[in-house]
N, CA, C and O atoms as a Tripos MOL2 file, in Angstrom:
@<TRIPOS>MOLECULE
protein
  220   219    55     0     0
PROTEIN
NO_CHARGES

@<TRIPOS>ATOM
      1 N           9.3740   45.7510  -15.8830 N.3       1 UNK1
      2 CA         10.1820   46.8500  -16.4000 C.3       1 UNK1
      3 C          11.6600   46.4600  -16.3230 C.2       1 UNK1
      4 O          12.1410   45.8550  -15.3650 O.2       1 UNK1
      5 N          12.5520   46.9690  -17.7330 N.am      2 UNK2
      6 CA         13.6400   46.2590  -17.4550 C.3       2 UNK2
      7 C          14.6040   47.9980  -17.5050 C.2       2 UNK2
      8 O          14.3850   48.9860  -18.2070 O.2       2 UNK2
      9 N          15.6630   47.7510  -16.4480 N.am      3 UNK3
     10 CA         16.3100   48.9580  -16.6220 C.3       3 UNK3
     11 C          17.8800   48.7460  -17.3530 C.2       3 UNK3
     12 O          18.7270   47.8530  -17.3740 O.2       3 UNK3
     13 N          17.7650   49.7470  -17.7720 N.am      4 UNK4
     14 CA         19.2650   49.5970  -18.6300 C.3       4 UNK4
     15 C          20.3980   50.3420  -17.9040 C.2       4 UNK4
     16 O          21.1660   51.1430  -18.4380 O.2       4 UNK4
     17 N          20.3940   49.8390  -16.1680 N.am      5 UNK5
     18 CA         21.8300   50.6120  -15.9580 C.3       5 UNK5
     19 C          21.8170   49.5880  -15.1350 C.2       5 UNK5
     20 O          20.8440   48.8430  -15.2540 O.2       5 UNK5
     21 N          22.7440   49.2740  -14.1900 N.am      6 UNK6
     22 CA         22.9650   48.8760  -12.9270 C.3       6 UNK6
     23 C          23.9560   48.9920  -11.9890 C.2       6 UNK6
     24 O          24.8870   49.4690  -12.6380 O.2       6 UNK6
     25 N          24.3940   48.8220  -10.6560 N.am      7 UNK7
     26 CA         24.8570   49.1740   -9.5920 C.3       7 UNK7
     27 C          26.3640   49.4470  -10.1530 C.2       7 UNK7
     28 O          27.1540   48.7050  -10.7370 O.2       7 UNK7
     29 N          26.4460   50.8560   -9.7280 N.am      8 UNK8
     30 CA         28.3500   51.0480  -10.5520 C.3       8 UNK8
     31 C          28.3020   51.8280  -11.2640 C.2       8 UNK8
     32 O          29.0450   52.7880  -11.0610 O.2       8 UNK8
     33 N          27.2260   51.8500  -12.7300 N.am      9 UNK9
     34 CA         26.5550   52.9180  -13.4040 C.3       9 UNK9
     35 C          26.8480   54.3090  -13.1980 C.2       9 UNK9
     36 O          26.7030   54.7890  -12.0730 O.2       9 UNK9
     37 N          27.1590   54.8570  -13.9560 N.am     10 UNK10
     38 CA         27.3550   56.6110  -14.2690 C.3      10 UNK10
     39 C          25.5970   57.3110  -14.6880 C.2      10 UNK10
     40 O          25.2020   57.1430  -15.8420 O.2      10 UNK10
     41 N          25.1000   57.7140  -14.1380 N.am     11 UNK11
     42 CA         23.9150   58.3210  -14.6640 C.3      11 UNK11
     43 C          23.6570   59.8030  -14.5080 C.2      11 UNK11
     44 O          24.6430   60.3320  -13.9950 O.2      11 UNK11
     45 N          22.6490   60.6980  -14.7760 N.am     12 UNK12
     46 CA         22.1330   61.7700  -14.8950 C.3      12 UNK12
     47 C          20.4340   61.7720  -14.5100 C.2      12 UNK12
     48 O          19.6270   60.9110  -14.8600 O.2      12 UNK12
     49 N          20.1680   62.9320  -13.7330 N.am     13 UNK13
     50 CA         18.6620   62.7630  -13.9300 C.3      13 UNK13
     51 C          18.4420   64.1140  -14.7160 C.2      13 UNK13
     52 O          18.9770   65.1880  -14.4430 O.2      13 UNK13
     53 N          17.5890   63.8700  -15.7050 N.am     14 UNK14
     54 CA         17.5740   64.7600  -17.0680 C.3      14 UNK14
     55 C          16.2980   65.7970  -16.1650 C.2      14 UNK14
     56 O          16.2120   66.9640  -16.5480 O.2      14 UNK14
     57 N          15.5890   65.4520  -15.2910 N.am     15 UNK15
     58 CA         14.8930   66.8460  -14.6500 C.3      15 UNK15
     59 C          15.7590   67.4910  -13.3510 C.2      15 UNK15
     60 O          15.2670   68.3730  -12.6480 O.2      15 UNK15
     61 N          17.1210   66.9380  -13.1170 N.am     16 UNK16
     62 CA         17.7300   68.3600  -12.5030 C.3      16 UNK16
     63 C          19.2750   67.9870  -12.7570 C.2      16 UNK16
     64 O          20.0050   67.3500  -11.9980 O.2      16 UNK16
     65 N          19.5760   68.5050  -13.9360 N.am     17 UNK17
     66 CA         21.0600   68.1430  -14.1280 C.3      17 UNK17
     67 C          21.7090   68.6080  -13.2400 C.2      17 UNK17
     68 O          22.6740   67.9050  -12.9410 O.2      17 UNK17
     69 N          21.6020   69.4640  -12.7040 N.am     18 UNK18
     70 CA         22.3760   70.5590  -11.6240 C.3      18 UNK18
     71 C          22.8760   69.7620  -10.3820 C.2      18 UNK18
     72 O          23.5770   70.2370   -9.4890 O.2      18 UNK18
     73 N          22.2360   67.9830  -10.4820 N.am     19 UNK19
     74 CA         22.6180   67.0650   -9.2340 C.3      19 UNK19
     75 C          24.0950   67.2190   -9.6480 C.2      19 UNK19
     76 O          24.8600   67.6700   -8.7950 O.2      19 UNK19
     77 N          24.6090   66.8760  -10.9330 N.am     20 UNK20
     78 CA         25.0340   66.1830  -11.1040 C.3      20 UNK20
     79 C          25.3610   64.8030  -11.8440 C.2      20 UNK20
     80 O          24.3550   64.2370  -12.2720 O.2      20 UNK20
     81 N          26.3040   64.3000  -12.0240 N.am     21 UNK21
     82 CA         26.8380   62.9890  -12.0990 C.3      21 UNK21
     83 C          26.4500   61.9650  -11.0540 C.2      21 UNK21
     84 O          26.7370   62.2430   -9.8900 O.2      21 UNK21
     85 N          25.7950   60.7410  -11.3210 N.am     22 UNK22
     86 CA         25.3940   59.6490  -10.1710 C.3      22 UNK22
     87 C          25.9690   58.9390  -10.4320 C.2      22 UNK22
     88 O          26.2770   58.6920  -11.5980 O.2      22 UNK22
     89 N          26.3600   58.2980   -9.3950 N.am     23 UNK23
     90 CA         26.6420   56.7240   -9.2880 C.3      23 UNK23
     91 C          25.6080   55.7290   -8.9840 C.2      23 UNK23
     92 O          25.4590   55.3360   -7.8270 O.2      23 UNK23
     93 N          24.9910   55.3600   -9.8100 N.am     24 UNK24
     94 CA         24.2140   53.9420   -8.9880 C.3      24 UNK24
     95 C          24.4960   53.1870   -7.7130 C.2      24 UNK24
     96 O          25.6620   52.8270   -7.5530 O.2      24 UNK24
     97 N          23.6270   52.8970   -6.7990 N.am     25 UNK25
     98 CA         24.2270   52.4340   -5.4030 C.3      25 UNK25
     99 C          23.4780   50.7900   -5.2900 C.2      25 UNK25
    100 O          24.2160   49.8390   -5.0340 O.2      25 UNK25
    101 N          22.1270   50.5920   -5.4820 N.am     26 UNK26
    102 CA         21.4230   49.8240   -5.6120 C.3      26 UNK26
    103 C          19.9730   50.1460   -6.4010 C.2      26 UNK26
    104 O          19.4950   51.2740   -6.5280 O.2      26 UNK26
    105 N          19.3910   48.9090   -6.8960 N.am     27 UNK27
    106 CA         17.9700   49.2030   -7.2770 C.3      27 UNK27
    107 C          17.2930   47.6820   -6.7810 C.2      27 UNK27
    108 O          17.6470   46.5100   -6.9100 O.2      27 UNK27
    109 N          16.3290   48.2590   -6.2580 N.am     28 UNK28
    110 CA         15.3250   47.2650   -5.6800 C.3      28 UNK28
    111 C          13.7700   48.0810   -6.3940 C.2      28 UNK28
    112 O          13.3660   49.2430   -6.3670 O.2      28 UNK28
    113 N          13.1500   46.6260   -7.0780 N.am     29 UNK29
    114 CA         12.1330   46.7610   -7.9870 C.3      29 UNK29
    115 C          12.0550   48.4560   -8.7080 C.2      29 UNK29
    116 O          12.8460   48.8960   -9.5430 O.2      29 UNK29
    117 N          11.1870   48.9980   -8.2660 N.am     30 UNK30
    118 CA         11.4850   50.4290   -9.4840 C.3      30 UNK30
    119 C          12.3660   51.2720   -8.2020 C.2      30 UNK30
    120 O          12.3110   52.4300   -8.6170 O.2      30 UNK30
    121 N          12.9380   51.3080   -7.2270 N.am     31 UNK31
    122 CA         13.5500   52.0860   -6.3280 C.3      31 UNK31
    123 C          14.6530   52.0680   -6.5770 C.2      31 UNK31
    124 O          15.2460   51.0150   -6.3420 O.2      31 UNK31
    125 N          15.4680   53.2920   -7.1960 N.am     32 UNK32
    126 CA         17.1910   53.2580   -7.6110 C.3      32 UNK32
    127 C          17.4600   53.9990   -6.8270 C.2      32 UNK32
    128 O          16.6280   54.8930   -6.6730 O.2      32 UNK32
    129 N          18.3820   54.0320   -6.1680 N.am     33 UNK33
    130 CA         19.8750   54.5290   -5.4010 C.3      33 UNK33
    131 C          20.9640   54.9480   -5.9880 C.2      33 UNK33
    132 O          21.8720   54.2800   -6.4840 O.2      33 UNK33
    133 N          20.7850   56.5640   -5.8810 N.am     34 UNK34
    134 CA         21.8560   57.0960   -6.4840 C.3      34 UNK34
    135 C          22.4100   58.2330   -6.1850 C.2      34 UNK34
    136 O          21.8300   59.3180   -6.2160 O.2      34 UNK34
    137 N          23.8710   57.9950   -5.7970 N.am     35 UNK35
    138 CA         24.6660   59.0940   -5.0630 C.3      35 UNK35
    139 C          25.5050   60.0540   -6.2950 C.2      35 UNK35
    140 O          26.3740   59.7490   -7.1120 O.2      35 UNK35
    141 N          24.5950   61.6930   -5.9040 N.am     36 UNK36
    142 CA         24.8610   62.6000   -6.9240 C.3      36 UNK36
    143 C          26.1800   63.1580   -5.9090 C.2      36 UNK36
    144 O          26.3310   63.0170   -4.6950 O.2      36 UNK36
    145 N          27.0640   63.8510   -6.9430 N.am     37 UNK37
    146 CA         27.9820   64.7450   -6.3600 C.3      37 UNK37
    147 C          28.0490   65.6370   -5.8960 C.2      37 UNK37
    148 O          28.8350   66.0400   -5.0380 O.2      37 UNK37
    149 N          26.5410   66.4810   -6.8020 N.am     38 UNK38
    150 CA         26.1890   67.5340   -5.8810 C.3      38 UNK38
    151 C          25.5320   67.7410   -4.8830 C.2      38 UNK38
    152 O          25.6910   68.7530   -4.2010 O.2      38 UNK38
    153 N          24.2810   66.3980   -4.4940 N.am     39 UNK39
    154 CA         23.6090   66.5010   -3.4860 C.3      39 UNK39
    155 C          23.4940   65.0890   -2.9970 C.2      39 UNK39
    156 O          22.4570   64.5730   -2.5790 O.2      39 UNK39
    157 N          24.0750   64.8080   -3.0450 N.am     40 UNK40
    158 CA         24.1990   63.4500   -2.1490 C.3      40 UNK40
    159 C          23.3960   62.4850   -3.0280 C.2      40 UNK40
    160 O          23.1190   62.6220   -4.2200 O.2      40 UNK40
    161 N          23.1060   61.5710   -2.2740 N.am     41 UNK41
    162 CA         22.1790   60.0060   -2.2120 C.3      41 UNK41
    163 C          20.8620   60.5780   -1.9310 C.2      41 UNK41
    164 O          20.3470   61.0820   -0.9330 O.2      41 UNK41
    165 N          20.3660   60.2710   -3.4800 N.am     42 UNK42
    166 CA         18.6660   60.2660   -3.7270 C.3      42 UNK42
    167 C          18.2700   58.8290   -4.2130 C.2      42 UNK42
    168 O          18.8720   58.0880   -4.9900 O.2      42 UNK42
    169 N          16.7430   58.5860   -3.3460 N.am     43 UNK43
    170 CA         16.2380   57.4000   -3.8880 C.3      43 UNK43
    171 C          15.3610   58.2620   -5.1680 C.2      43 UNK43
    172 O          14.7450   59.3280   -5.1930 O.2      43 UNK43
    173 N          15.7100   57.0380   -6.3330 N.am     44 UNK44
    174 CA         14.7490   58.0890   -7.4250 C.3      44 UNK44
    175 C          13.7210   56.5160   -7.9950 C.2      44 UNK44
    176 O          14.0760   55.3390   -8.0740 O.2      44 UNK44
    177 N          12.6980   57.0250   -8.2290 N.am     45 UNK45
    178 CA         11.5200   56.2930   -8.2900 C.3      45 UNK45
    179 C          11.5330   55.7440  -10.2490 C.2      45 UNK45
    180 O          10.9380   56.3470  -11.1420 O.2      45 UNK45
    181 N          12.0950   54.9150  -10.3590 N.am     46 UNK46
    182 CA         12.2890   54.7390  -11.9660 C.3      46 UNK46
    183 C          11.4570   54.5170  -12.9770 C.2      46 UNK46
    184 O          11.8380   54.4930  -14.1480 O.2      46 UNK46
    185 N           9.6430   54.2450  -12.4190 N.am     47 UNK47
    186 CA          8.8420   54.3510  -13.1060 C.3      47 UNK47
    187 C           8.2540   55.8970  -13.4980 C.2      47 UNK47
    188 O           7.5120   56.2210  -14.4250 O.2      47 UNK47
    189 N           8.6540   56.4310  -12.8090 N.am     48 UNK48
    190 CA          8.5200   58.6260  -13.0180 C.3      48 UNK48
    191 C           9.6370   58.9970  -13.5410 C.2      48 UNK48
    192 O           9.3960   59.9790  -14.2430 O.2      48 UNK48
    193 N          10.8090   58.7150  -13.5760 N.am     49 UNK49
    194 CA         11.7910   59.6330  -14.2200 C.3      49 UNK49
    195 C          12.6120   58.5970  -14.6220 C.2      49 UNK49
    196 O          12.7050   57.4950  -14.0810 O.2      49 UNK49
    197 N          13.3330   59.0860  -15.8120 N.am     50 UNK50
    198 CA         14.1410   58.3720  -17.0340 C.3      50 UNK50
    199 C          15.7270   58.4750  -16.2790 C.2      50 UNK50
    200 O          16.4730   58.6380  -17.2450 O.2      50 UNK50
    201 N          16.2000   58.4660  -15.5860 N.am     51 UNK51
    202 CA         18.0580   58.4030  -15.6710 C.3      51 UNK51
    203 C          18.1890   58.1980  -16.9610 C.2      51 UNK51
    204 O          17.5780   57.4130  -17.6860 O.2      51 UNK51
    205 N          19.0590   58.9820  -17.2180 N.am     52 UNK52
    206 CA         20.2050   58.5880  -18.3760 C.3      52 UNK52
    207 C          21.3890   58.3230  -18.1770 C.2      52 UNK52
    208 O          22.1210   59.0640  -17.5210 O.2      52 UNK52
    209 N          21.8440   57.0220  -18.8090 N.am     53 UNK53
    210 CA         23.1460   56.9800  -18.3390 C.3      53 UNK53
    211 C          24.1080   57.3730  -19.2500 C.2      53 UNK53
    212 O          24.0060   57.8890  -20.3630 O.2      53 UNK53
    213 N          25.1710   57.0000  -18.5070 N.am     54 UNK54
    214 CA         26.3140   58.1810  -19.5130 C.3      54 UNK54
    215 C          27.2990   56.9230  -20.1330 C.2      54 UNK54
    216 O          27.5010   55.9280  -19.4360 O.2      54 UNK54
    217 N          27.7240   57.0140  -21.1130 N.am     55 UNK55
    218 CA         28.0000   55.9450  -21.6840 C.3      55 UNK55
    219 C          29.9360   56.2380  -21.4170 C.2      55 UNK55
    220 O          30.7480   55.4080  -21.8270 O.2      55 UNK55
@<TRIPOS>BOND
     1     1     2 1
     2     2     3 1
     3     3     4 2
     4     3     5 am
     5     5     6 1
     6     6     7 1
     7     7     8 2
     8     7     9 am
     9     9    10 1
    10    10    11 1
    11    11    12 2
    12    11    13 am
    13    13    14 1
    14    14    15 1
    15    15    16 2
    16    15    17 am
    17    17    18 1
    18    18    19 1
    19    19    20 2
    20    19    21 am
    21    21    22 1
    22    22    23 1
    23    23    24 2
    24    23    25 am
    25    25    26 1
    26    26    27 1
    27    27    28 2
    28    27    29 am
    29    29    30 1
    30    30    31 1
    31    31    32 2
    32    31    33 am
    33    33    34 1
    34    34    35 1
    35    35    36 2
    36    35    37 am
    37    37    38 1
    38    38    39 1
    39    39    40 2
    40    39    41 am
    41    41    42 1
    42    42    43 1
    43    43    44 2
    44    43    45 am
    45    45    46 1
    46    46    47 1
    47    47    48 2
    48    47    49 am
    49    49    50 1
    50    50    51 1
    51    51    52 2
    52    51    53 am
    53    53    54 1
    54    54    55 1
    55    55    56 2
    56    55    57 am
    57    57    58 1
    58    58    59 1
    59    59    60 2
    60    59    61 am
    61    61    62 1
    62    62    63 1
    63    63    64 2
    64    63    65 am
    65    65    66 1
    66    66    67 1
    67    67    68 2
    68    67    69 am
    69    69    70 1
    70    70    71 1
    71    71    72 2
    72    71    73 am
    73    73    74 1
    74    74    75 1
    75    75    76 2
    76    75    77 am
    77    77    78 1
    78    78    79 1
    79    79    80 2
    80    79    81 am
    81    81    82 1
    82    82    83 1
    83    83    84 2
    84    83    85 am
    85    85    86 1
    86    86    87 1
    87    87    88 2
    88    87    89 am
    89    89    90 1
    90    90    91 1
    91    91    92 2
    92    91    93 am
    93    93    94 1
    94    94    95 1
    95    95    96 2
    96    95    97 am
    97    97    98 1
    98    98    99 1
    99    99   100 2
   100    99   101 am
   101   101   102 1
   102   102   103 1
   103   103   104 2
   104   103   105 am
   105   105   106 1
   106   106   107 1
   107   107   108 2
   108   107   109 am
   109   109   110 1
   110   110   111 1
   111   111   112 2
   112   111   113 am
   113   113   114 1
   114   114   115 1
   115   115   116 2
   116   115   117 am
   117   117   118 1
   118   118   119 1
   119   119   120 2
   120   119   121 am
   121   121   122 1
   122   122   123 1
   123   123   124 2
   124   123   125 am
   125   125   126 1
   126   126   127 1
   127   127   128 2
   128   127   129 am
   129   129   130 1
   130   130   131 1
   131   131   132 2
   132   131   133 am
   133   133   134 1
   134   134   135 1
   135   135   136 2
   136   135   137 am
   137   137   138 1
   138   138   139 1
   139   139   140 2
   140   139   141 am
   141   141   142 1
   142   142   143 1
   143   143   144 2
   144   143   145 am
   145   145   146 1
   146   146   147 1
   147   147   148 2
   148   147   149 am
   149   149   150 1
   150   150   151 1
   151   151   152 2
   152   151   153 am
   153   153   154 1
   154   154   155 1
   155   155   156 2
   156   155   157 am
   157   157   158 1
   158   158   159 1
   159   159   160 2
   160   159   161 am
   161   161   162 1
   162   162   163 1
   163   163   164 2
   164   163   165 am
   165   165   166 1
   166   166   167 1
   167   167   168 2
   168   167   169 am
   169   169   170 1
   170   170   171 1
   171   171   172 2
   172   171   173 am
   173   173   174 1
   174   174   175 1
   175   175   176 2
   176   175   177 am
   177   177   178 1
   178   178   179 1
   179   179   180 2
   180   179   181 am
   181   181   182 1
   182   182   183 1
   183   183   184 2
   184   183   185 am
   185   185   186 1
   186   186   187 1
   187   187   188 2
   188   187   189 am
   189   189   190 1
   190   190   191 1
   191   191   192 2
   192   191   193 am
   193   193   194 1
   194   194   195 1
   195   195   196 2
   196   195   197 am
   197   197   198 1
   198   198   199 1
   199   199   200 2
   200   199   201 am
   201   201   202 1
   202   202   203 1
   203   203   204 2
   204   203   205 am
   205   205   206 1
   206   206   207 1
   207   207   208 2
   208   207   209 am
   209   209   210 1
   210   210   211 1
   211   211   212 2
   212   211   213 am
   213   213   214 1
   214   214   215 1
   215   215   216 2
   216   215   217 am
   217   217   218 1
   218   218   219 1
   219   219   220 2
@<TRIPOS>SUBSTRUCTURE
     1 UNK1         2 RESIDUE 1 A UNK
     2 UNK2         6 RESIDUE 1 A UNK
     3 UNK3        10 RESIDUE 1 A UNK
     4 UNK4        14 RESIDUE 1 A UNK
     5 UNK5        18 RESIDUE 1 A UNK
     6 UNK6        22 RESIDUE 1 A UNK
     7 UNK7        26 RESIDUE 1 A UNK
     8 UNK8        30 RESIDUE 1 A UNK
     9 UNK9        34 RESIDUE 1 A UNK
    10 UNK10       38 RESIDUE 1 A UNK
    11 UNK11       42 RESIDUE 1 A UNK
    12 UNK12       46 RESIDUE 1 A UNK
    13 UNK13       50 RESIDUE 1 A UNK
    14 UNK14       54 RESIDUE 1 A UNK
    15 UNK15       58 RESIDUE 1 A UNK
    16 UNK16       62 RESIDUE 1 A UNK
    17 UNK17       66 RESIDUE 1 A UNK
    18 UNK18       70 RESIDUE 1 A UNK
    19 UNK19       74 RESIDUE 1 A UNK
    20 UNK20       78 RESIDUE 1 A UNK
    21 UNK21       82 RESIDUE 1 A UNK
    22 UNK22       86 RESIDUE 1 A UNK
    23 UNK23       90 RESIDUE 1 A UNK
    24 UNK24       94 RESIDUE 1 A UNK
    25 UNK25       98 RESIDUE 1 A UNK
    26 UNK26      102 RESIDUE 1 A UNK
    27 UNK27      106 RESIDUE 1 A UNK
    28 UNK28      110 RESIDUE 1 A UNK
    29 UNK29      114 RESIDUE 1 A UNK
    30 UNK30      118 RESIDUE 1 A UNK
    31 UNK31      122 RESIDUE 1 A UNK
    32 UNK32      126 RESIDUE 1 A UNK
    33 UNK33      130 RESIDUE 1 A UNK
    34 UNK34      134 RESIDUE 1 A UNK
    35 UNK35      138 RESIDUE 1 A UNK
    36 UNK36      142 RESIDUE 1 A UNK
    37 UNK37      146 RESIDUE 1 A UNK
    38 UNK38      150 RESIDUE 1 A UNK
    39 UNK39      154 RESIDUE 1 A UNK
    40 UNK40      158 RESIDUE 1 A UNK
    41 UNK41      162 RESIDUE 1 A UNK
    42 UNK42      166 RESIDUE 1 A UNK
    43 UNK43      170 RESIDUE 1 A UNK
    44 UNK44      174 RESIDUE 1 A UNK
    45 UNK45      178 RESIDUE 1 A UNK
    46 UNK46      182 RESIDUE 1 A UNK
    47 UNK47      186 RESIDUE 1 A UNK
    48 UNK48      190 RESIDUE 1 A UNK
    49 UNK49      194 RESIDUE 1 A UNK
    50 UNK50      198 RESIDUE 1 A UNK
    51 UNK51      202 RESIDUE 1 A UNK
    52 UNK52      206 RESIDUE 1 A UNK
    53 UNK53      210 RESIDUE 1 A UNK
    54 UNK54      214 RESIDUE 1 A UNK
    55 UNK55      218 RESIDUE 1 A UNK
């Protein structure tokens, strides 16, 4: 699986916008790291949910 963001990245998770704005922190194999503004640093599982990033 290839992902189209990486560490630095601006993203969104499209099932709870209400996080927030992320920053990418790290991704190790499908495990992304990403610190929302509204609720902190979630590991989000990238084979279950799409981030979108923000261009």
């Amino acid at each position: 699986m290839i992902l189209d963001y990486e560490p630095g990245d601006k993203v969104t998770n499209p099932n709870n916008k209400d996080w927030g704005i992320g920053q990418v922190q790290s991704i190790i194999n499908s495990k992304v790291t990403v610190n929302f503004e509204n609720v902190g640093k979630k590991v989000i599982n990238a084979d279950a949910i799409k981030l979108e990033k923000i261009k």
